[in-house]
PyMOL commands that place a pseudoatom at each C-alpha (Angstrom):
pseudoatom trace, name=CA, resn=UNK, resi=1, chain=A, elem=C, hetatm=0, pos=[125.098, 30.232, -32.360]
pseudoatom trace, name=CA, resn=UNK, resi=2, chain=A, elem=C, hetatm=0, pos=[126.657, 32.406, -29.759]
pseudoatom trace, name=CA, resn=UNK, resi=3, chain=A, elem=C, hetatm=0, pos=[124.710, 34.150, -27.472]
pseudoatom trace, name=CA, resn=UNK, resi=4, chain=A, elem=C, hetatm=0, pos=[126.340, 37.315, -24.909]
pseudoatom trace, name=CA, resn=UNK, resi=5, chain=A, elem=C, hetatm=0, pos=[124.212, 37.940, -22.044]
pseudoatom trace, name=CA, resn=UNK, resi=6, chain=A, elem=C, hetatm=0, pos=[125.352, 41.152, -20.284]
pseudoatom trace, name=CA, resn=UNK, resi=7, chain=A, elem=C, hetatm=0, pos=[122.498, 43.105, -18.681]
pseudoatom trace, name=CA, resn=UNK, resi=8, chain=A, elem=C, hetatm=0, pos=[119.010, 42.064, -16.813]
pseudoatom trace, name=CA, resn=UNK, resi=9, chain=A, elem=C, hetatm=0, pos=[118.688, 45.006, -14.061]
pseudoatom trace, name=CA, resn=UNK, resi=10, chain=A, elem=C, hetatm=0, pos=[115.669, 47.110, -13.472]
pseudoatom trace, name=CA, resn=UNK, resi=11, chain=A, elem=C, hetatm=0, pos=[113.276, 44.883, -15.612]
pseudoatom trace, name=CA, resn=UNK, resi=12, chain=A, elem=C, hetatm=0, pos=[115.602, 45.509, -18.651]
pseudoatom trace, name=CA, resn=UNK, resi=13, chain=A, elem=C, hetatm=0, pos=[117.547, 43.060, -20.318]
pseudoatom trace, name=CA, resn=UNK, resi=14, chain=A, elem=C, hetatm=0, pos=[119.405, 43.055, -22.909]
pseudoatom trace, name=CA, resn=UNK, resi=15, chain=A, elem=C, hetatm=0, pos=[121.658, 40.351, -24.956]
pseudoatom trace, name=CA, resn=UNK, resi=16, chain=A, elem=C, hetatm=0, pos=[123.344, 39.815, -28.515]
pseudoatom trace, name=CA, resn=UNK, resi=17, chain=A, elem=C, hetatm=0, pos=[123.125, 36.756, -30.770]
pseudoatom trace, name=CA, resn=UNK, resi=18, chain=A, elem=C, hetatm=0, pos=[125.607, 35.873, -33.370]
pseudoatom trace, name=CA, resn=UNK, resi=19, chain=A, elem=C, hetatm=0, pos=[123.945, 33.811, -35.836]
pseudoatom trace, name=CA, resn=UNK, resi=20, chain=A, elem=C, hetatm=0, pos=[125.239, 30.446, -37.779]
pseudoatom trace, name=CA, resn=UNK, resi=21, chain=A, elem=C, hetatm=0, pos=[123.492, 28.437, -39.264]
pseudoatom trace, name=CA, resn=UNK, resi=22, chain=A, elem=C, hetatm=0, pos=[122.081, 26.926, -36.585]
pseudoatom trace, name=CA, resn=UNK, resi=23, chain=A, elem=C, hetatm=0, pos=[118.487, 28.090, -34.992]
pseudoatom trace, name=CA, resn=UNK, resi=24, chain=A, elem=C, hetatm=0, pos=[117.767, 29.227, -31.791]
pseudoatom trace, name=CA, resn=UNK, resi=25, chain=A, elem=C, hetatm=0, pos=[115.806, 26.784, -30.153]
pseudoatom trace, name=CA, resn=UNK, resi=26, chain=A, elem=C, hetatm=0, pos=[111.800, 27.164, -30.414]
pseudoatom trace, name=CA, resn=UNK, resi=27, chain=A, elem=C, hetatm=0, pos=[110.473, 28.890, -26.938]
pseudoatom trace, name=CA, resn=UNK, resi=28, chain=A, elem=C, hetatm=0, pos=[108.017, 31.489, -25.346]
pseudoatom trace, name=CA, resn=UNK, resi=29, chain=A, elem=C, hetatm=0, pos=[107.616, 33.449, -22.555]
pseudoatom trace, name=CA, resn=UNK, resi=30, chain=A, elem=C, hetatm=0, pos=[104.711, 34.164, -20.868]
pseudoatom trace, name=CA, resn=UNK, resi=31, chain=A, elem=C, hetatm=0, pos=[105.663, 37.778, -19.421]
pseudoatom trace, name=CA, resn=UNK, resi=32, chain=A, elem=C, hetatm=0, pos=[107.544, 39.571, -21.679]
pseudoatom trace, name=CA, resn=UNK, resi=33, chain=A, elem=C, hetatm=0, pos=[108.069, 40.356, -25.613]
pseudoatom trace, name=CA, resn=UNK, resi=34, chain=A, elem=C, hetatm=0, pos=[111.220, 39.859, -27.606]
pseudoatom trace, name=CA, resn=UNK, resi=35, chain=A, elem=C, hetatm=0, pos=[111.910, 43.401, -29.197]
pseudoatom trace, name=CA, resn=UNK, resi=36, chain=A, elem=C, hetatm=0, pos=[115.100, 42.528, -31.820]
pseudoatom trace, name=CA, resn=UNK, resi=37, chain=A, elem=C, hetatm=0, pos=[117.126, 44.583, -34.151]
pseudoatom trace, name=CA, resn=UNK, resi=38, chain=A, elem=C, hetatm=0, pos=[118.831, 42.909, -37.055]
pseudoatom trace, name=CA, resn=UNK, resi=39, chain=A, elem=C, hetatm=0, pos=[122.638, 44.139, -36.640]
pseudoatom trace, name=CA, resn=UNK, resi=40, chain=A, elem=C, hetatm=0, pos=[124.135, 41.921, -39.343]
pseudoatom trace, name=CA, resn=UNK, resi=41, chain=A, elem=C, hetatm=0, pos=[122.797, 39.460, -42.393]
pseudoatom trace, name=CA, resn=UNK, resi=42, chain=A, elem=C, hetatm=0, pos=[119.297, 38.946, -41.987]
pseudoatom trace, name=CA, resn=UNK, resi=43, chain=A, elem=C, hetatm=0, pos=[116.687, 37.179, -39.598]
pseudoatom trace, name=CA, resn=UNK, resi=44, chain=A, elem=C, hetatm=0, pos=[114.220, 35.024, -39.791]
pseudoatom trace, name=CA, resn=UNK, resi=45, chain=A, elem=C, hetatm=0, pos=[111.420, 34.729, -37.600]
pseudoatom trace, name=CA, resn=UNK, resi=46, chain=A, elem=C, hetatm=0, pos=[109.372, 31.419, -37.297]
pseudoatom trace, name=CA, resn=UNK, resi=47, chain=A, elem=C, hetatm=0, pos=[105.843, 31.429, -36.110]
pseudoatom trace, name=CA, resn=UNK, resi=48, chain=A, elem=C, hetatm=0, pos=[105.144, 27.940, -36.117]
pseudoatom trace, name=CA, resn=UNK, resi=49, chain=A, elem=C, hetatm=0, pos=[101.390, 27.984, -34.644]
pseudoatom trace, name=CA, resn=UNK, resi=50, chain=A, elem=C, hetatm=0, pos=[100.565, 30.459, -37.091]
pseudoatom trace, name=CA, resn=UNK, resi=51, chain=A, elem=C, hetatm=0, pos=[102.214, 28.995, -39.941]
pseudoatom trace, name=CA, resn=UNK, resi=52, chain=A, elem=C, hetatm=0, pos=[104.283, 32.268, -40.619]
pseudoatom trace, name=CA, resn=UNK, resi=53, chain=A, elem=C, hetatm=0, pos=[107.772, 33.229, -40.936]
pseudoatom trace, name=CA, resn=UNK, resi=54, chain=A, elem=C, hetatm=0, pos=[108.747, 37.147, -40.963]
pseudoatom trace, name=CA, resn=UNK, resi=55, chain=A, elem=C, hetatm=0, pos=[112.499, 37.928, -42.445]
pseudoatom trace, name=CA, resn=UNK, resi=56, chain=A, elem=C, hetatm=0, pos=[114.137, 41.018, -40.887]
pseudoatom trace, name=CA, resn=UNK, resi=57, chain=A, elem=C, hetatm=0, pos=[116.736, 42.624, -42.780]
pseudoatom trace, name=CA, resn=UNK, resi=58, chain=A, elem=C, hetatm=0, pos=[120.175, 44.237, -41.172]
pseudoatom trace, name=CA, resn=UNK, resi=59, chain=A, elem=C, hetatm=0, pos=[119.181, 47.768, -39.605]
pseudoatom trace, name=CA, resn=UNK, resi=60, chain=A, elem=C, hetatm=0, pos=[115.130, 46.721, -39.210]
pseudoatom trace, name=CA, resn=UNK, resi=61, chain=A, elem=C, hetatm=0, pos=[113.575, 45.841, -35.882]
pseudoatom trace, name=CA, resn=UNK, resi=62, chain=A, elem=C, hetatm=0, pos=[110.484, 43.415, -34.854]
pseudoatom trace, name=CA, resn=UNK, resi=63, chain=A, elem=C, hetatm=0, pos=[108.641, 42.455, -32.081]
pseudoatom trace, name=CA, resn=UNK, resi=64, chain=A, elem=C, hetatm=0, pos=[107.378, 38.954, -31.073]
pseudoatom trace, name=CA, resn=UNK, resi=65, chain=A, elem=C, hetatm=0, pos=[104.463, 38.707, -28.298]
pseudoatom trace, name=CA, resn=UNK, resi=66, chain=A, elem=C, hetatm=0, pos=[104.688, 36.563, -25.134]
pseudoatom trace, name=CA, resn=UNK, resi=67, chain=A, elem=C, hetatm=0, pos=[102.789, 33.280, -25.007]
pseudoatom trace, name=CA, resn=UNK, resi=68, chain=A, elem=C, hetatm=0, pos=[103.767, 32.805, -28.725]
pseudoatom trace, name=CA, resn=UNK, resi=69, chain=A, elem=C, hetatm=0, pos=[106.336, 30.111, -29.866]
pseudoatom trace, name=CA, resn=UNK, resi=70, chain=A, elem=C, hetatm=0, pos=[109.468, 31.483, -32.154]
pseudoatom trace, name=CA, resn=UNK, resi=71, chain=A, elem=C, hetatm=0, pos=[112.359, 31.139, -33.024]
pseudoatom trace, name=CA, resn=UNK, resi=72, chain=A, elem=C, hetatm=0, pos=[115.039, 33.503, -34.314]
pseudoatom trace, name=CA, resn=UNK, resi=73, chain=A, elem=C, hetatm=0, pos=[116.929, 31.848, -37.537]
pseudoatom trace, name=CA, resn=UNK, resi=74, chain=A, elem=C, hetatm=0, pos=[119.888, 32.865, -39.876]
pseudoatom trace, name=CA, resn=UNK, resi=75, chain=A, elem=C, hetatm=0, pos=[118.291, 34.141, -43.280]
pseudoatom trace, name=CA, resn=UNK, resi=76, chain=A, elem=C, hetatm=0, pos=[121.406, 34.006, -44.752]
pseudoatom trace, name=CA, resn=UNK, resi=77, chain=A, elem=C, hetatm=0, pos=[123.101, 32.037, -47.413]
pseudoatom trace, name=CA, resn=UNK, resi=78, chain=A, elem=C, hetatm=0, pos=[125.215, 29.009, -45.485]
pseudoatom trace, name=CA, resn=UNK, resi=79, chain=A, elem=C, hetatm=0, pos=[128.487, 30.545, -44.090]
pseudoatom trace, name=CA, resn=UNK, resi=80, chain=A, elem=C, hetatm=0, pos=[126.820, 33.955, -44.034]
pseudoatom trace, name=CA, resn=UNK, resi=81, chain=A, elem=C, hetatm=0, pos=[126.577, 34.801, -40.637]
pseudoatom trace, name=CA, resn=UNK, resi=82, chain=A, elem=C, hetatm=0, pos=[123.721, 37.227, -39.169]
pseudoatom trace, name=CA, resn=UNK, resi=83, chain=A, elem=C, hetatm=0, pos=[123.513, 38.757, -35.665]
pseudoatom trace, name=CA, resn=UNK, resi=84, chain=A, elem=C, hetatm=0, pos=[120.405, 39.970, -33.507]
pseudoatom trace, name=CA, resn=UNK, resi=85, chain=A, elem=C, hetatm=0, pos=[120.377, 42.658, -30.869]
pseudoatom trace, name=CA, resn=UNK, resi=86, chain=A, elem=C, hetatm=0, pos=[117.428, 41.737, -28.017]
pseudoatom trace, name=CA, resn=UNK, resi=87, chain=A, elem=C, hetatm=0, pos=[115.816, 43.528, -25.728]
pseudoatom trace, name=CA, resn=UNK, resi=88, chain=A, elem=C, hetatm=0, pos=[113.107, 42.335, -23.370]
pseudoatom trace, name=CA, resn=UNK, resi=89, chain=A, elem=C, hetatm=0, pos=[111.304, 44.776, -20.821]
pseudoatom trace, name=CA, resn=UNK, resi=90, chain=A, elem=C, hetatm=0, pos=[110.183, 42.803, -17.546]
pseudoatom trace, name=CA, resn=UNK, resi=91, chain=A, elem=C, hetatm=0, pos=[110.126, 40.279, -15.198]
pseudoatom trace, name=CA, resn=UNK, resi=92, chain=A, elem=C, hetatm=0, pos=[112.339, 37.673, -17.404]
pseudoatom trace, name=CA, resn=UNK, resi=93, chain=A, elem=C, hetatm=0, pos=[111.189, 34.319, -18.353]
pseudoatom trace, name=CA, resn=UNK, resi=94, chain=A, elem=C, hetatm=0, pos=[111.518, 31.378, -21.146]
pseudoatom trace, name=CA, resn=UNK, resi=95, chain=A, elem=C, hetatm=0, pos=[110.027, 28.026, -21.418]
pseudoatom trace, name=CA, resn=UNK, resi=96, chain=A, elem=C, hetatm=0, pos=[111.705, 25.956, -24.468]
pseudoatom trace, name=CA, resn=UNK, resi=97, chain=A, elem=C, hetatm=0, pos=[109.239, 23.738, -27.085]
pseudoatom trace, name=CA, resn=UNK, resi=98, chain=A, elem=C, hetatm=0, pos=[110.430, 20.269, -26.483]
pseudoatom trace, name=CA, resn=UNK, resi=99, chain=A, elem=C, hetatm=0, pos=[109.088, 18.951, -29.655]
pseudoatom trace, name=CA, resn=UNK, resi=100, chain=A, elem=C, hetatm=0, pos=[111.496, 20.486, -32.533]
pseudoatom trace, name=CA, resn=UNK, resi=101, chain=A, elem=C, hetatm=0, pos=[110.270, 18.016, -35.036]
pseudoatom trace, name=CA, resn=UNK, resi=102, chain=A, elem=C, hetatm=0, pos=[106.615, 19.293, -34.815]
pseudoatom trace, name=CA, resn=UNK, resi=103, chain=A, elem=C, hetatm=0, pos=[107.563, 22.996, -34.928]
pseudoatom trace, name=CA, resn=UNK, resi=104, chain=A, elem=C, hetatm=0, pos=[109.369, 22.479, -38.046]
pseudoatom trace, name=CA, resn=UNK, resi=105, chain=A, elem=C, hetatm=0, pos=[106.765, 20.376, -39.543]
pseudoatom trace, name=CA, resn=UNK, resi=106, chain=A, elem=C, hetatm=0, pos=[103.980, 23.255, -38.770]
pseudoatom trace, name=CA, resn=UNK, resi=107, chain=A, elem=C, hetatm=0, pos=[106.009, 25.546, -40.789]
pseudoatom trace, name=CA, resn=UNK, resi=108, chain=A, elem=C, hetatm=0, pos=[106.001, 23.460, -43.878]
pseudoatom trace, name=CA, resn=UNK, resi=109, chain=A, elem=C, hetatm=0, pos=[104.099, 25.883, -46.345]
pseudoatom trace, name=CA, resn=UNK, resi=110, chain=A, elem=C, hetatm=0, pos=[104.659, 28.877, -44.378]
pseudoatom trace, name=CA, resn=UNK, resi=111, chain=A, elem=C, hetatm=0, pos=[102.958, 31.934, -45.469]
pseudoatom trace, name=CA, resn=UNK, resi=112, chain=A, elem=C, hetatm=0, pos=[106.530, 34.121, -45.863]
pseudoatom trace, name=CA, resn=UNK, resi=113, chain=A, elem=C, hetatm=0, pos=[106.531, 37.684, -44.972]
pseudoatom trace, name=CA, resn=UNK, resi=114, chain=A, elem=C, hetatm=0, pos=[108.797, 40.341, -46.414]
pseudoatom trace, name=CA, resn=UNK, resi=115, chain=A, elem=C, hetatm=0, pos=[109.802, 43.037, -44.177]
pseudoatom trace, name=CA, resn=UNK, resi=116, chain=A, elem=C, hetatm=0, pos=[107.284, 45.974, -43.527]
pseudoatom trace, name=CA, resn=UNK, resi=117, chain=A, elem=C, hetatm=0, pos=[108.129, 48.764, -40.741]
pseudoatom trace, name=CA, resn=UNK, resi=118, chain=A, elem=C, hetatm=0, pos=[106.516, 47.637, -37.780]
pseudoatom trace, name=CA, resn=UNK, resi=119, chain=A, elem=C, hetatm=0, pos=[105.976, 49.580, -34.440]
pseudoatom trace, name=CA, resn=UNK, resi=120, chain=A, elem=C, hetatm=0, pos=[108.412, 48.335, -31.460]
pseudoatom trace, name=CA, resn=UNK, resi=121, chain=A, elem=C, hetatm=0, pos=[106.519, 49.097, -27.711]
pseudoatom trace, name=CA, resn=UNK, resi=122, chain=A, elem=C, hetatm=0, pos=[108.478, 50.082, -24.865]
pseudoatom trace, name=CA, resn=UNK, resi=123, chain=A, elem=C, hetatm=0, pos=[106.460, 51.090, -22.441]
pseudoatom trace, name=CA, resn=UNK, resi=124, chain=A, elem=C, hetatm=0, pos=[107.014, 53.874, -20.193]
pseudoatom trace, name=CA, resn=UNK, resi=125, chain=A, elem=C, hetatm=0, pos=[110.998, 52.490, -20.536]
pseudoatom trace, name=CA, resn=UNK, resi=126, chain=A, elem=C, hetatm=0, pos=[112.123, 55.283, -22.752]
pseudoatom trace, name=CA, resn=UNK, resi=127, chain=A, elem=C, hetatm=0, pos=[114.755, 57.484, -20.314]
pseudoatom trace, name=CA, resn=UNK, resi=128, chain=A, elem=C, hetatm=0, pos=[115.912, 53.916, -19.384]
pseudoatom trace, name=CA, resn=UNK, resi=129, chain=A, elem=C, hetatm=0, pos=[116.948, 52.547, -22.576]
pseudoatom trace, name=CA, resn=UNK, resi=130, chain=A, elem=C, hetatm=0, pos=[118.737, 55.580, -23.105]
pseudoatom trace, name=CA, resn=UNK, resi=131, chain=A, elem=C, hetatm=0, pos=[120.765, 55.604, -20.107]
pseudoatom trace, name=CA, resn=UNK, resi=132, chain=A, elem=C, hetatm=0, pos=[121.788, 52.550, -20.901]
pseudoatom trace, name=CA, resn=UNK, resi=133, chain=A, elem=C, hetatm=0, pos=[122.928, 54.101, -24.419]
pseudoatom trace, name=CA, resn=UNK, resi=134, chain=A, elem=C, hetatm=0, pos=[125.562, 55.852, -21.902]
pseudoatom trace, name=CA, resn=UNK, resi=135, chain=A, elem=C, hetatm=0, pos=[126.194, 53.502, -19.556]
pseudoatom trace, name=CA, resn=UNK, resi=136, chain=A, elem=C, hetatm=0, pos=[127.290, 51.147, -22.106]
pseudoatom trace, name=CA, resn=UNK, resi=137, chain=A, elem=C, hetatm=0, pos=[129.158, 54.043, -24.030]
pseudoatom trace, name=CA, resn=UNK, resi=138, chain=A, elem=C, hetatm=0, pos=[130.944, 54.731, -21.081]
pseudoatom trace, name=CA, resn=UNK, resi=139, chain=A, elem=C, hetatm=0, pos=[131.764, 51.584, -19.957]
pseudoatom trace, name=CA, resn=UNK, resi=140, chain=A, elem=C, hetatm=0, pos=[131.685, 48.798, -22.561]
pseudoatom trace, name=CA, resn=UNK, resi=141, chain=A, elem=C, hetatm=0, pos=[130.643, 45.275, -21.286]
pseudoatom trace, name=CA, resn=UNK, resi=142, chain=A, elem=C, hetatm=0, pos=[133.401, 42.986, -21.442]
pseudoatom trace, name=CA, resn=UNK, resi=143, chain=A, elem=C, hetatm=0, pos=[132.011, 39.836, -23.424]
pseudoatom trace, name=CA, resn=UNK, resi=144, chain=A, elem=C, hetatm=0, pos=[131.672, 42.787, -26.289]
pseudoatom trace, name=CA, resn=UNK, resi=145, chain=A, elem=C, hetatm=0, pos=[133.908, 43.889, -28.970]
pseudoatom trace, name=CA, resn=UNK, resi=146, chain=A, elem=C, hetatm=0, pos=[133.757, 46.846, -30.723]
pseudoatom trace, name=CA, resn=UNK, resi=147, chain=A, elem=C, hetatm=0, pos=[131.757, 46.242, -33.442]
pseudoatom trace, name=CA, resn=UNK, resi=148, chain=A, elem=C, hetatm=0, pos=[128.952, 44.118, -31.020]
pseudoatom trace, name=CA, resn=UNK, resi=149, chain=A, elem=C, hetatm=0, pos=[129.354, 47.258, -28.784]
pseudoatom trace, name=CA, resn=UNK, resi=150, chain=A, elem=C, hetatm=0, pos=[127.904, 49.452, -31.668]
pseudoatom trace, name=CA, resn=UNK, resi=151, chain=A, elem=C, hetatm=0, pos=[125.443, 47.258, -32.809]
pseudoatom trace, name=CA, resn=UNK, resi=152, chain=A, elem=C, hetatm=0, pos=[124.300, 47.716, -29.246]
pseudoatom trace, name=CA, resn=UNK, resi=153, chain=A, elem=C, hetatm=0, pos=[123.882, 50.912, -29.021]
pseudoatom trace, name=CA, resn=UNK, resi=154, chain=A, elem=C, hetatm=0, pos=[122.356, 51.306, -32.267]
pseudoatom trace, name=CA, resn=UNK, resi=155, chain=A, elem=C, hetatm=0, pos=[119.944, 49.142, -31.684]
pseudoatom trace, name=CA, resn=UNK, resi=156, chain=A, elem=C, hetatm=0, pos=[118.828, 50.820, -28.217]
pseudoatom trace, name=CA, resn=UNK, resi=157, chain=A, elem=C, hetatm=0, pos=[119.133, 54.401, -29.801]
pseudoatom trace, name=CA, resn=UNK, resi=158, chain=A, elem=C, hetatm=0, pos=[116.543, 53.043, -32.416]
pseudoatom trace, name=CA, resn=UNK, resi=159, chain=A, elem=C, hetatm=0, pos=[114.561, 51.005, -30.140]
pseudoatom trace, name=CA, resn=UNK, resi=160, chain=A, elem=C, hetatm=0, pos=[113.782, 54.188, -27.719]
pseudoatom trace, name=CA, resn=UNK, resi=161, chain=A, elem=C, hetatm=0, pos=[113.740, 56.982, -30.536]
pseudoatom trace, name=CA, resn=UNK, resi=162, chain=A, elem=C, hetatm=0, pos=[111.348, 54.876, -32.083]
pseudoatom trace, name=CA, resn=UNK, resi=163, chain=A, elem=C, hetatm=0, pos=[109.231, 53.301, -29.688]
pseudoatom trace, name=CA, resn=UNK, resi=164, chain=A, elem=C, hetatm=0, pos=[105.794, 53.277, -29.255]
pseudoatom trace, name=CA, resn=UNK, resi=165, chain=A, elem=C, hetatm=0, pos=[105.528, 54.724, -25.258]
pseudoatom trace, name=CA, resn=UNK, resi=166, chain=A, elem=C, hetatm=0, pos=[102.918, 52.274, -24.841]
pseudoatom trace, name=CA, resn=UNK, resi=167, chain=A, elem=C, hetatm=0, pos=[102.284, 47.976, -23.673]
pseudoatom trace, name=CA, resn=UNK, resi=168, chain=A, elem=C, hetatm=0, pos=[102.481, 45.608, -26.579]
pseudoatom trace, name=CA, resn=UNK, resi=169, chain=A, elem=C, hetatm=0, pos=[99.029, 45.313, -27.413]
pseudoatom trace, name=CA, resn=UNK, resi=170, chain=A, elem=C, hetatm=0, pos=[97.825, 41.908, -27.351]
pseudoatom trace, name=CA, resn=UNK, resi=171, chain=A, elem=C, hetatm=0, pos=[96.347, 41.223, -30.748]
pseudoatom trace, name=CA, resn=UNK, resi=172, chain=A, elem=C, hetatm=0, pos=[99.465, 42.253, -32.747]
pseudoatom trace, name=CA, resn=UNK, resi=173, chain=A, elem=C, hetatm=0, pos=[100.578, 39.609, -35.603]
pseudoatom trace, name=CA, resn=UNK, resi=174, chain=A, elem=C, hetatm=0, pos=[96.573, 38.468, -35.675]
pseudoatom trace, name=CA, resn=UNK, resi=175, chain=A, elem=C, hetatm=0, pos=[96.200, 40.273, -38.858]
pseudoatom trace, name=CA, resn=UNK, resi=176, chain=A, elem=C, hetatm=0, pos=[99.369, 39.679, -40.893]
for i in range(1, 176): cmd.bond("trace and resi %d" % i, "trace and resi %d" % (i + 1))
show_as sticks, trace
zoom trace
């Protein structure tokens, strides 16, 4: 796993995950939502307190709520690699599971869900996300190449074109 961090200003931040086959490790955050937009391969999303894992195909987005352990995992095929595009709006924060084993053992039997469209919520962050659509156009960030540099702005084009202008509401992923 590779992860480039290159932006946290304003109560944006924003970093890009090249996949393996090797998980990130299980975590949560208390403040702030993990908004992600599959730029290569496919994704898997592990729930493990609510026995669910979501897969996100390349060019789909999902969003994960805070207090709730994930983690983000290659969907596919060994030597396959996948990569993830995140964006989190906030005051930053991330505590990591300690126990791996018990994660993985909650998500033995795991209801699996295929993709469906689901909303991403951005607050009141819209102009913002798109500035950063030119700042980064204008002025690449170094740990990028080209194609990571696209699959940047791609995924902020699509996460403020399509964003709900509204909080993450709190009971979202109770129902699936």
């Amino acid at each position: 796993m590779e992860m480039k961090e290159f932006y946290y200003e304003n109560g944006i931040r924003v970093s890009l995950f090249n996949l393996d086959h090797r998980a990130v490790p299980y975590h949560f955050h208390q403040s702030v939502s993990d908004m992600i937009y599959c730029a290569k391969g496919a994704i898997n999303i592990e729930l493990p307190d609510k026995h669910q894992i979501y897969h996100v195909p390349l060019g789909e987005v999902f969003q994960i709520p805070s207090k709730l352990k994930h983690r983000f995992a290659n969907a596919m095929e060994p030597g396959m690699p996948s990569r993830y595009v995140l964006m989190q709006l906030g005051e930053f924060d991330i505590e990591f599971v300690k126990n791996n084993k018990k994660m993985d053992a909650l998500l033995e039997g795991a209801t699996h869900f295929d993709y469906q469209q689901t909303d991403v919520y951005i607050e009141n962050r819209k102009q913002d996300i798109l500035a950063l659509v030119e700042q980064f156009a204008a002025n690449k960030p170094e740990v990028l190449d080209e194609e990571e540099l696209n699959d940047v702005l791609t995924a902020l084009k699509l996460f403020a074109t399509q964003g709900v202008e509204a909080r993450f509401p709190e009971n979202t992923l109770e129902s699936a």
